[in-house]
Backbone as a ProteinNet text record, in pm:
[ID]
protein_1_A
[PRIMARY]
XXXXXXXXXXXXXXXXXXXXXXXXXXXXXXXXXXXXXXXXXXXXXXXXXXXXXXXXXXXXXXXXXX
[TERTIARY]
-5016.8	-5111.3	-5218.4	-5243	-5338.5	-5497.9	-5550.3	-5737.3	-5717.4	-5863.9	-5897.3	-6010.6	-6029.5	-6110.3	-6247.2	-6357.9	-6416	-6415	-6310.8	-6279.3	-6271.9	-6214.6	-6168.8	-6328.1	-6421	-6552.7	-6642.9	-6616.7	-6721	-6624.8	-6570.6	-6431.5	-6475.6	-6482.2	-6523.6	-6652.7	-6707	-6868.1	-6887	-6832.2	-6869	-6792.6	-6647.1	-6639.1	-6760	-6809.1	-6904.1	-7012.9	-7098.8	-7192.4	-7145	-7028.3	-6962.4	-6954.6	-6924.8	-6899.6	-7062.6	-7118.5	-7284.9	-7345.1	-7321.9	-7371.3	-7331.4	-7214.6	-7127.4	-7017.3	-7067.3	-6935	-6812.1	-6920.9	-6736.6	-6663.6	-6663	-6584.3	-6495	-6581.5	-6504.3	-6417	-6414.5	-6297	-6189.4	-6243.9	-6151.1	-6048.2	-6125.6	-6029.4	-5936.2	-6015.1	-5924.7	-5784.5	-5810.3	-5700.3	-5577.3	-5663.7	-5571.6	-5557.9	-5545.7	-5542.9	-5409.5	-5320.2	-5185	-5119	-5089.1	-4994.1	-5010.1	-5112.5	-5090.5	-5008	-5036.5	-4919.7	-4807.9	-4741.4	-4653.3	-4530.3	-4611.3	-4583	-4530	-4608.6	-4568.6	-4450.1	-4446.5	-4307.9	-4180.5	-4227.4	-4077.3	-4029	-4120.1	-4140.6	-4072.5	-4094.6	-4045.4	-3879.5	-3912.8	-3750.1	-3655.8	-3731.3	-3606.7	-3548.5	-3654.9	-3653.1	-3561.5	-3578.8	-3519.2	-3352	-3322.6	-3191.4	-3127.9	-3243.9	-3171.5	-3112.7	-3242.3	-3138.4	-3031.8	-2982.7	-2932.6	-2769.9	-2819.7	-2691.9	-2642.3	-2693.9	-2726.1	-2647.4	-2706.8	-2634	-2491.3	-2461.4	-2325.2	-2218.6	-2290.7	-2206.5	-2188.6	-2288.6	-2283.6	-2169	-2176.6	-2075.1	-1955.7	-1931.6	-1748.8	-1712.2	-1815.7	-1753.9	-1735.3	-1838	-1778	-1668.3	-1664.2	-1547.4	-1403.3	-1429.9	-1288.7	-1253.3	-1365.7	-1314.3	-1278	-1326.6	-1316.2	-1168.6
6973.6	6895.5	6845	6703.8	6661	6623.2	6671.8	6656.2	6522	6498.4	6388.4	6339.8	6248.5	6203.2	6246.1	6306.6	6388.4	6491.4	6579.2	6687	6720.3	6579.1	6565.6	6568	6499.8	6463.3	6626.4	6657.1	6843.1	6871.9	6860.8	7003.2	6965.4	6843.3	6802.7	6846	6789.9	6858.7	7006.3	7066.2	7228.2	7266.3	7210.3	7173.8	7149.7	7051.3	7019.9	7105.3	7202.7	7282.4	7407.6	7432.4	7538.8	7548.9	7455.1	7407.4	7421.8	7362.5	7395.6	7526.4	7603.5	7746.9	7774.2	7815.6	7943.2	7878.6	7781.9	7720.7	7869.1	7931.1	8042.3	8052.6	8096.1	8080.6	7988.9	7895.5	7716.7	7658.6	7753.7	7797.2	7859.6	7987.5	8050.5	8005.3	7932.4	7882.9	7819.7	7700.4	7577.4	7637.8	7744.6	7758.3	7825.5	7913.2	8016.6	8001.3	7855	7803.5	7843.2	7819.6	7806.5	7901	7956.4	8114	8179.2	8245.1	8370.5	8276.1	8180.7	8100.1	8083.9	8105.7	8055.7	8156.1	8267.1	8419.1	8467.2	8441.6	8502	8389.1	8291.6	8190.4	8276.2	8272.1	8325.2	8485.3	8569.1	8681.1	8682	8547.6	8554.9	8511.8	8393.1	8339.9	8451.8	8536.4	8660.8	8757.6	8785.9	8905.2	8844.2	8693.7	8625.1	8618.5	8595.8	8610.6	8736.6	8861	9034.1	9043.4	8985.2	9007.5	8877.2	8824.9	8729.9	8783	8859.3	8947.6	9072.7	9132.2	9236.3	9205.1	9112.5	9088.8	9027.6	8965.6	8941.4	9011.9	9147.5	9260.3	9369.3	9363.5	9460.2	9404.6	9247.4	9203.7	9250.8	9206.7	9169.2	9381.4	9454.4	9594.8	9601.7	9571.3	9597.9	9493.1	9409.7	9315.1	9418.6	9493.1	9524.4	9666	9751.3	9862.9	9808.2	9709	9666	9637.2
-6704.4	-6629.4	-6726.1	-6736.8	-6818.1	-6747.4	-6856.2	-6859.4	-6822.2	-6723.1	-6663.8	-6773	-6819.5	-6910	-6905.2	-6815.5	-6777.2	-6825.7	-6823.5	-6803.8	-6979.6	-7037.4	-7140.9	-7263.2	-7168.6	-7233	-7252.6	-7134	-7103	-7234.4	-7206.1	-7322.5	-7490.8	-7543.1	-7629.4	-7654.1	-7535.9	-7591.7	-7608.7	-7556.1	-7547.3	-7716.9	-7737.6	-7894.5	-7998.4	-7965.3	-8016	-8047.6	-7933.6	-7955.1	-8004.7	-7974.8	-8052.8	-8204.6	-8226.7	-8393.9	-8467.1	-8375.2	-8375.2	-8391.6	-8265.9	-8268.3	-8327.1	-8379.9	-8452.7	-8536.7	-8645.7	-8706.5	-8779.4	-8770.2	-8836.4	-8734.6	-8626.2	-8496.7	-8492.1	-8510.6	-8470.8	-8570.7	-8670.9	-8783.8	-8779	-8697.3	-8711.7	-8620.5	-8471.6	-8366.2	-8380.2	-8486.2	-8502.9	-8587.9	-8687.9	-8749.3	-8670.5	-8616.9	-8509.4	-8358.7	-8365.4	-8215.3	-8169.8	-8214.6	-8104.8	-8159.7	-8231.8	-8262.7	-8168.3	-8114.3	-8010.7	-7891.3	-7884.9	-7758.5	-7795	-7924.7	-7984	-7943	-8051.9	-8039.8	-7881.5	-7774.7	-7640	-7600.2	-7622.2	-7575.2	-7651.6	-7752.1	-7871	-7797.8	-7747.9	-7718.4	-7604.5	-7515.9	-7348.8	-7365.1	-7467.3	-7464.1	-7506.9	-7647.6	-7685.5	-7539.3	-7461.7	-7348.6	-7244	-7238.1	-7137.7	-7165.5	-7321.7	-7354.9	-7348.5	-7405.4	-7395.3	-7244.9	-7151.7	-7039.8	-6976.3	-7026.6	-6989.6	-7075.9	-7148.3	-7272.4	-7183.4	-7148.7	-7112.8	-6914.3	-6872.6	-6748.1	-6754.1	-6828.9	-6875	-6888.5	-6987.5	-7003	-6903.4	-6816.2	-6697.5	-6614	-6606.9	-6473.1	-6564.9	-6703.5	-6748.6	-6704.8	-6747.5	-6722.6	-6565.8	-6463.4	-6334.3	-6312.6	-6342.8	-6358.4	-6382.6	-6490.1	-6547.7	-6446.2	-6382.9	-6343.7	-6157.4	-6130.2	-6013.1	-5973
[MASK]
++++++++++++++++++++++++++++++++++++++++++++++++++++++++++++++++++

């Protein structure tokens, strides 16, 4: 869902005073913005495949004793 240009202007500005108040922060953000989001996708997709592995092999065994 995308920022309404508004929405887009507050967000910038609060950027803005941030970078202001506390430029080490506004360092550290910018560098380490998107990894921890990165990290939990890669994290969901692996868990999503274990069981997607994992349910496969449960059916082919009740499969075979059935």
């Amino acid at each position: 869902m995308a920022l309404s240009t508004e929405e887009q202007r507050i967000l910038a500005e609060i950027e803005t005073r941030l970078a202001e108040d506390d430029p080490r922060l506004a360092r550290r953000l910018i560098t380490h913005g998107g990894t921890p989001r990165r990290r939990v996708r890669l994290i969901a997709a692996v868990v999503i495949a274990a069981l997607g592995v994992i349910t496969a092999l449960v059916s082919a065994i009740l499969a075979a004793f059935s």
